[in-house]
C-alpha positions in Angstrom: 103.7 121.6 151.3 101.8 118.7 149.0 100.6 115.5 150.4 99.6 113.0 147.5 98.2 109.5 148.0 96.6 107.1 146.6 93.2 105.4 148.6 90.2 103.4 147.2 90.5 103.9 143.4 91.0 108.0 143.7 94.1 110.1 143.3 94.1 112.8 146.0 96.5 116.2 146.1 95.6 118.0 149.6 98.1 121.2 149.3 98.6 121.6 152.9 98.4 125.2 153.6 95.5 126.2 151.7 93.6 123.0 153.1 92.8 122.8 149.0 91.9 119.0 148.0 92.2 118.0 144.6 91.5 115.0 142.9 93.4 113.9 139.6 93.9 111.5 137.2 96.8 109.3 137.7 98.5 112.1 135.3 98.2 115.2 136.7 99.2 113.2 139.9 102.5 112.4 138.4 103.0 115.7 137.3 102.0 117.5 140.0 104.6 115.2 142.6 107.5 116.4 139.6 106.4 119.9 138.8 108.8 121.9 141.5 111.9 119.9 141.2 111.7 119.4 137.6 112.0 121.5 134.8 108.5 121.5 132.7 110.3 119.6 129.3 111.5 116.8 131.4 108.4 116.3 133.1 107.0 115.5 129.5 109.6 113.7 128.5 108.8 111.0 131.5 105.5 111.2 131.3 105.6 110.5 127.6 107.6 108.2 128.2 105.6 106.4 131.2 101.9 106.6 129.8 103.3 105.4 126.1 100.9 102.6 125.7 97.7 105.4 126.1 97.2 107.5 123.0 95.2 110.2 124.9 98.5 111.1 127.2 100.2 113.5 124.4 102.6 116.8 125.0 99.8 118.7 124.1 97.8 117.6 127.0 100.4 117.5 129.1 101.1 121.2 128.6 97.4 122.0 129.5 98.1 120.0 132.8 101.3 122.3 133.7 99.3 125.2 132.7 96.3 124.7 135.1 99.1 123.0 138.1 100.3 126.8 137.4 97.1 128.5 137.6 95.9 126.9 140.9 99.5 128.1 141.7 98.9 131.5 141.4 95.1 131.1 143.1 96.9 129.6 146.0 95.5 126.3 145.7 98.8 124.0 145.0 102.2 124.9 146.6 100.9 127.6 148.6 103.0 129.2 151.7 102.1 129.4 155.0 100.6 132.6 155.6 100.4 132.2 159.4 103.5 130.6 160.9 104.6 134.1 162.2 101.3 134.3 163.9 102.2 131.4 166.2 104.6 132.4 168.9 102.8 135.8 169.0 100.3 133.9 171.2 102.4 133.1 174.2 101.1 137.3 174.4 97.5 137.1 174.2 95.3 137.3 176.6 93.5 133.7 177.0 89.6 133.4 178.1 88.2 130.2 179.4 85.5 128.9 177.7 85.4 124.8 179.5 85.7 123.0 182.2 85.9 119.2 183.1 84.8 118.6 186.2 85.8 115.8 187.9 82.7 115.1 190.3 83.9 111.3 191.3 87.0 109.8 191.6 85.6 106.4 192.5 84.5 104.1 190.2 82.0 100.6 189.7 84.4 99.6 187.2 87.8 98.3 186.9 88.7 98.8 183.5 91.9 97.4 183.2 93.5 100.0 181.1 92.1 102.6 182.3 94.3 106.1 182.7 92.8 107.1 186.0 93.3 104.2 187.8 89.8 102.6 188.2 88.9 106.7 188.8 91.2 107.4 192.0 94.1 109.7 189.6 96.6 108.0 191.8 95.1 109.4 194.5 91.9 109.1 197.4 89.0 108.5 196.7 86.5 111.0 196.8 83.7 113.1 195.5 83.3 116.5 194.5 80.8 118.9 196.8 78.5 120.8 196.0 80.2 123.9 197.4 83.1 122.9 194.9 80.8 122.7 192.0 79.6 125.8 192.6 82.6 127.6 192.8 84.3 125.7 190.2 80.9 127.4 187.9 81.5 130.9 189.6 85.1 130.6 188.3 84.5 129.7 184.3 81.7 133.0 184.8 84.5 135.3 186.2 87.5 134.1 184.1 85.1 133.7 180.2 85.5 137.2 179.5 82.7 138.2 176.6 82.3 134.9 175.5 78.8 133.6 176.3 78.9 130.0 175.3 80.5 128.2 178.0 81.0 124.3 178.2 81.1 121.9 181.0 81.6 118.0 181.0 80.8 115.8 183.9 83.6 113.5 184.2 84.8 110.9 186.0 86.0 108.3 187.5 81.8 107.4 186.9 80.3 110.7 187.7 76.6 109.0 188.4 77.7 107.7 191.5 77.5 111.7 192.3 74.4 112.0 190.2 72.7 114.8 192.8 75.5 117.0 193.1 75.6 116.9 189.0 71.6 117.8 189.0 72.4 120.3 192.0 75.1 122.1 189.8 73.2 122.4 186.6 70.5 123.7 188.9 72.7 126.3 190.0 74.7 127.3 186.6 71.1 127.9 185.1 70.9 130.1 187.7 73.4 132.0 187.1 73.4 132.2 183.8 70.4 134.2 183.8 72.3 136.8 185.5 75.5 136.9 183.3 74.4 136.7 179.9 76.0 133.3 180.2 75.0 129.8 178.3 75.8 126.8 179.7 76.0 123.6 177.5 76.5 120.3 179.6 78.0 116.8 178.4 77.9 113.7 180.7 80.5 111.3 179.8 79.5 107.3 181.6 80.1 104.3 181.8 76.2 103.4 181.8 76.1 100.9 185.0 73.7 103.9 187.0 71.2 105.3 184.3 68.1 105.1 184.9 64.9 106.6 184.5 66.3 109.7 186.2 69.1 110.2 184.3 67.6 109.8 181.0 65.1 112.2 181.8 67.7 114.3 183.2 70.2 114.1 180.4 67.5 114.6 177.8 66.6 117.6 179.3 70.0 119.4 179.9 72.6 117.7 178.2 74.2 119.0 175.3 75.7 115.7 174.5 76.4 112.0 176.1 79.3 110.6 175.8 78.8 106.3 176.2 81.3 104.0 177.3 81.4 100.8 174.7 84.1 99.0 173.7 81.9 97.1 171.1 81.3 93.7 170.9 80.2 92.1 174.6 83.5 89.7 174.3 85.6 93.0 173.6 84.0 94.7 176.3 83.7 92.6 178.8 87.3 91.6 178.2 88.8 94.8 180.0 85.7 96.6 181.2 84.4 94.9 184.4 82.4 95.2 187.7 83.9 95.6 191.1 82.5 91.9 191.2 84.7 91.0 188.0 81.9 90.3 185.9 81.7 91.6 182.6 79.3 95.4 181.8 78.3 95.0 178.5 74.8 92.6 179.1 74.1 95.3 182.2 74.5 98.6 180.2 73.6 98.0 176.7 69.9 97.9 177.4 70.6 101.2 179.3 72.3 103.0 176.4 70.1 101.9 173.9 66.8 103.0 175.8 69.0 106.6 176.6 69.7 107.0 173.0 66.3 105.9 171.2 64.9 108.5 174.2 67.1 111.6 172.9 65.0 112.6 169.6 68.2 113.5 167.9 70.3 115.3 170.5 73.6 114.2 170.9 75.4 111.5 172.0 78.4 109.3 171.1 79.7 105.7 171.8 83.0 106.0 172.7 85.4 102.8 172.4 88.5 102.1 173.0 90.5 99.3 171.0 93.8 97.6 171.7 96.6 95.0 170.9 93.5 91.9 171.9 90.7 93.8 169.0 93.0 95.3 166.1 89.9 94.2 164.3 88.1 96.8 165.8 85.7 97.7 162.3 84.0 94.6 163.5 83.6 96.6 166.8 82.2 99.8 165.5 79.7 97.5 163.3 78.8 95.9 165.8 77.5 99.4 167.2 76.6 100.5 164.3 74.2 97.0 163.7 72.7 97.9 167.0 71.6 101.2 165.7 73.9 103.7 167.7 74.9 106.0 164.3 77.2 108.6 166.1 80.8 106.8 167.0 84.0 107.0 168.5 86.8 104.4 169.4 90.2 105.4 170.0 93.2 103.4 170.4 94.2 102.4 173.8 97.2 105.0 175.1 99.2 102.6 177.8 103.0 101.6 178.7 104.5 99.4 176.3 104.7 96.4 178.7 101.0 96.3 179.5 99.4 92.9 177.4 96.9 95.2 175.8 99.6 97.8 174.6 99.3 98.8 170.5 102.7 97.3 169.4 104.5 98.7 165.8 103.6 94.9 164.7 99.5 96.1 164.8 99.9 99.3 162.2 99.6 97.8 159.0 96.6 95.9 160.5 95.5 99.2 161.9 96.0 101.0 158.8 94.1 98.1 157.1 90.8 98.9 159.1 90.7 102.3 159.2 90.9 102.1 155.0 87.8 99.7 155.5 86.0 101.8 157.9 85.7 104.2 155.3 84.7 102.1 153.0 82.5 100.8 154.6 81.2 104.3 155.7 80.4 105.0 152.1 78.8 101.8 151.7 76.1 102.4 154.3 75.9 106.0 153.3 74.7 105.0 150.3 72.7 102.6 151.3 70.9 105.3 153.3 71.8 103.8 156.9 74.8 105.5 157.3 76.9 106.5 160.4 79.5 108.8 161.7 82.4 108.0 162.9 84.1 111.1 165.0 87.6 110.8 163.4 86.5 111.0 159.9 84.6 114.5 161.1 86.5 117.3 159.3 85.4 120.3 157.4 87.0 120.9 154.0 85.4 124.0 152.3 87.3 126.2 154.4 91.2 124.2 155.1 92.2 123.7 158.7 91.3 126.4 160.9 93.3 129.0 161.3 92.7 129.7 164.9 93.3 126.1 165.8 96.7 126.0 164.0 98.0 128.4 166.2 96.1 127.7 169.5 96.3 123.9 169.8 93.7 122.3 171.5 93.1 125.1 174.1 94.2 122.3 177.4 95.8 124.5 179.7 94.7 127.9 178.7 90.6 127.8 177.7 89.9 124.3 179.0 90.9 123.4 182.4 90.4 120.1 184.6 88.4 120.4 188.1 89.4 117.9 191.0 87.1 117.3 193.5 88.5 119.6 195.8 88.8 122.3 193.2 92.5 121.6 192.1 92.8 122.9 188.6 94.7 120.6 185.6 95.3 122.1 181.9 93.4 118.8 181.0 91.5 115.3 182.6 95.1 113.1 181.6 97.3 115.4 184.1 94.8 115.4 187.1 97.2 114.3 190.0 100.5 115.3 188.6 101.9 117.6 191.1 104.1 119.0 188.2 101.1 120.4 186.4 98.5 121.6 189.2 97.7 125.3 187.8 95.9 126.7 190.9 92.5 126.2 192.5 88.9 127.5 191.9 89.1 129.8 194.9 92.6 131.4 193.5 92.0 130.9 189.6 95.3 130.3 187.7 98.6 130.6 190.1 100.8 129.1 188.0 101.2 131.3 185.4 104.7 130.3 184.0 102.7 126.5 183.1 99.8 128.6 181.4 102.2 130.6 179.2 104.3 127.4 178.3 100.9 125.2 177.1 99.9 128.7 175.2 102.6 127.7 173.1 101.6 124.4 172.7 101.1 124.1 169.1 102.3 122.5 165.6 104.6 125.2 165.3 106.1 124.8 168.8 106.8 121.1 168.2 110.5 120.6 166.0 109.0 117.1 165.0 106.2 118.3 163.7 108.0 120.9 161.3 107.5 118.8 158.3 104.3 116.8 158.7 101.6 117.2 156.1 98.7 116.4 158.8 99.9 119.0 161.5 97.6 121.6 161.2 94.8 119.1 161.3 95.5 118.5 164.9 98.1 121.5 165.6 100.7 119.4 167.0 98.4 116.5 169.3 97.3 115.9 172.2 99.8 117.5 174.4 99.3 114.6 177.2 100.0 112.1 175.1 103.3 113.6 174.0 104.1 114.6 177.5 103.6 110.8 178.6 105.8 109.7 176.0 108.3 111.8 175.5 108.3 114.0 179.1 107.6 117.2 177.5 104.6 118.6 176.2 106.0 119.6 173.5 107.2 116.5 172.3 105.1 114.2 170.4 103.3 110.8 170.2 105.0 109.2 167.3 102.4 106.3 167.4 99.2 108.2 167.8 100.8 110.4 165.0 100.8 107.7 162.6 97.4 106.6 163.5 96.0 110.7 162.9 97.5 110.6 159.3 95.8 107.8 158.2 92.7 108.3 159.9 92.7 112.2 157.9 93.3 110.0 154.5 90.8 107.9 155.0 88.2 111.2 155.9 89.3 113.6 153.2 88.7 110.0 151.0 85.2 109.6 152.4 84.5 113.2 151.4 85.5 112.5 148.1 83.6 109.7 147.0 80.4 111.4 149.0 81.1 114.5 146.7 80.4 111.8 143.8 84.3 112.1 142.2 85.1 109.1 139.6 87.7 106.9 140.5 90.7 107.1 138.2 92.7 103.8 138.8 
């Protein structure tokens, strides 16, 4: 499988299963797009034909380009197979560690963002927050149930999970604890809307937090649009001072701003350099996942317009890279020098099977976006994993396990999507998102683009 396209002045070949990325001259891209449906004198016989007006394009040349398209053949670099398809549906067999938790330590929340999925933080459901005996267990759990694997990863989630800021303290006290005593290490990410730090919680967070995950949509007329108080006032005035002093506190450890843009900011560049201006240089902003009827829903209309800023986000990115104040954007974070991961192809994103969602009374979800859905409660952290059947069936949730994803180029970039998503849109978890889809293929142009012209390639048209 080849995907070929054209972005920001390069010609770019990404042969799918290898992960190999080449970039060509206008040529060599022709060529390559005819080479296995056509028979090698025809190819030079349109190509002669369609470059006539440039002396240097001669059968001579174009002989040395089918002889190299044939030697990266034979080095598995262009047209390569798929070497682990058959690998896939083996791992409805394995036997499945956890490795993460979310726990949800508050359903209640001092905000009433209007799109929010958790409904203002309740899941549909009460109100409440988690205990400390809850916490505890829910750690006593991911100790029993991680097998040999020694990092383990917990996110304090929310609702707003400061407004149970001592139990968090109390249960970081306690994993440390612990994982003294089982060869265990803990890495902790608090993920807030930033109404509650204070001098506390930076100290806190810059102490045993992995990583911080910060709640800004970007500019204060974007934010404030959807993300208000109790009091329906707008956030942004109240917690950017709050972020900024959290951040410039950190020395380096890590953080992200995470935004999320809809149908009212499809300009949303102007959002993340708006963050970026403010000096925050690690980013995030996703698009808004809601039913079609709400006024903020992503219509078809916004995708060219979306496509459209994402190409001048990474522009832009390599701009200010060069410039030498550079920043990263989470989406445009991929690895080339190895091709997709191989374990990720085949695993998916691990919901369900190494990464489970904690309610406060100890309720276990394969991930934060089923919390309250009867249908998908897995068991408890007193019982582990009861439902066994649902484990086995998101074990096979996975690129390959998806029909519509049988000929995508980007699938094993993202081994099939978030399985949420698809189940909200489609009722199955093994459906998919067509919209979110179209957004994660352009988003992986635009970052195997910015790798490029980072790598210092020439631009060929």
């Amino acid at each position: 499988m080849i995907h070929q396209y054209k972005l920001n002045g390069y010609c770019i070949v990404l042969d799918v299963y290898s992960g190999s990325v080449h970039v060509v001259d206008p040529v060599a891209y022709d060529v390559i797009a005819l080479y296995e449906t056509t028979a090698p004198e025809e190819i030079i016989r349109r190509m002669l034909e369609k470059y006539h007006d440039q002396p240097d394009v001669t059968e001579e040349e174009l002989r040395q380009v089918l002889d190299s398209i044939e030697d990266l053949k034979r080095q598995g670099k262009l047209f390569a197979p798929d070497q682990y398809a058959h690998m896939a549906f083996d791992f409805k067999e394995r036997n499945t560690v956890i490795k993460a938790l979310c726990l949800h330590v508050a359903h209640t929340c001092n905000l009433t963002c209007n799109y929010c999925f958790a409904s203002q933080g309740k899941y549909q459901g009460d109100r409440a927050l988690m205990s400390l005996e809850v916490g505890k267990q829910a750690i006593d759990f991911l100790i029993a149930h991680s097998g040999t694997r020694r990092n383990l990863e917990v996110d304090f989630f929310g609702g707003e999970p400061l407004m149970n800021w001592q139990m968090v303290k109390d249960v970081v006290a306690y994993a440390r604890e612990q994982e003294k005593l089982h060869n265990k290490n803990f890495r902790f990410t608090l993920t807030t809307n930033g109404l509650l730090i204070d001098d506390d919680v930076i100290e806190f967070t810059n102490k045993e937090m992995h990583n911080v995950v910060l709640s800004l949509d970007g500019r204060k007329e974007v934010h404030d649009r959807l993300r208000r108080t109790v009091n329906d006032k707008g956030s942004y005035d109240i917690i950017l001072p709050k972020f900024k002093k959290l951040v410039e506190s950190r020395g380096g450890k890590g953080y992200y701003m995470r935004g999320t843009f809809t149908h009212d900011n499809v300009d949303f560049t102007n959002d993340i350099f708006h963050m970026a201006d403010l000096g925050f240089t690690e980013l995030s902003m996703e698009p808004v996942v809601s039913a079609p009827d709400e006024p903020y829903a992503l219509t078809e209309e916004d995708l060219p317009k979306l496509f459209e800023q994402y190409e001048i986000l990474a522009t832009e990115m390599i701009r200010r890279h060069e410039a030498g104040n550079g920043f990263t954007f989470y989406h445009y974070m991929i690895d080339l020098k190895g091709g997709p991961c191989i374990y990720k192809r085949i695993s998916g994103c691990g919901s369900g099977t190494e990464y489970l969602a904690v309610t406060p009374w100890g309720e276990l979800f394969p991930c934060h976006q089923f919390v309250g859905d009867p249908a998908y409660s897995m068991g408890n952290v007193w019982d582990g994993v009861t439902n066994t059947a649902l484990r086995d069936e998101f074990k096979l949730c996975n690129a390959y396990a998806r029909p519509d994803c049988k000929d995508c180029w980007a699938r094993l970039y993202c081994s099939g999507g978030c399985a949420a998503n698809a189940y909200h849109a489609t009722g199955s978890i093994k459906g998919i998102y067509e919209y979110g889809c179209q957004l994660f293929r352009k988003r992986i142009e635009c970052a195997i683009m910015v790798q490029v012209a980072q790598a210092g390639f020439t631009k060929s048209y």
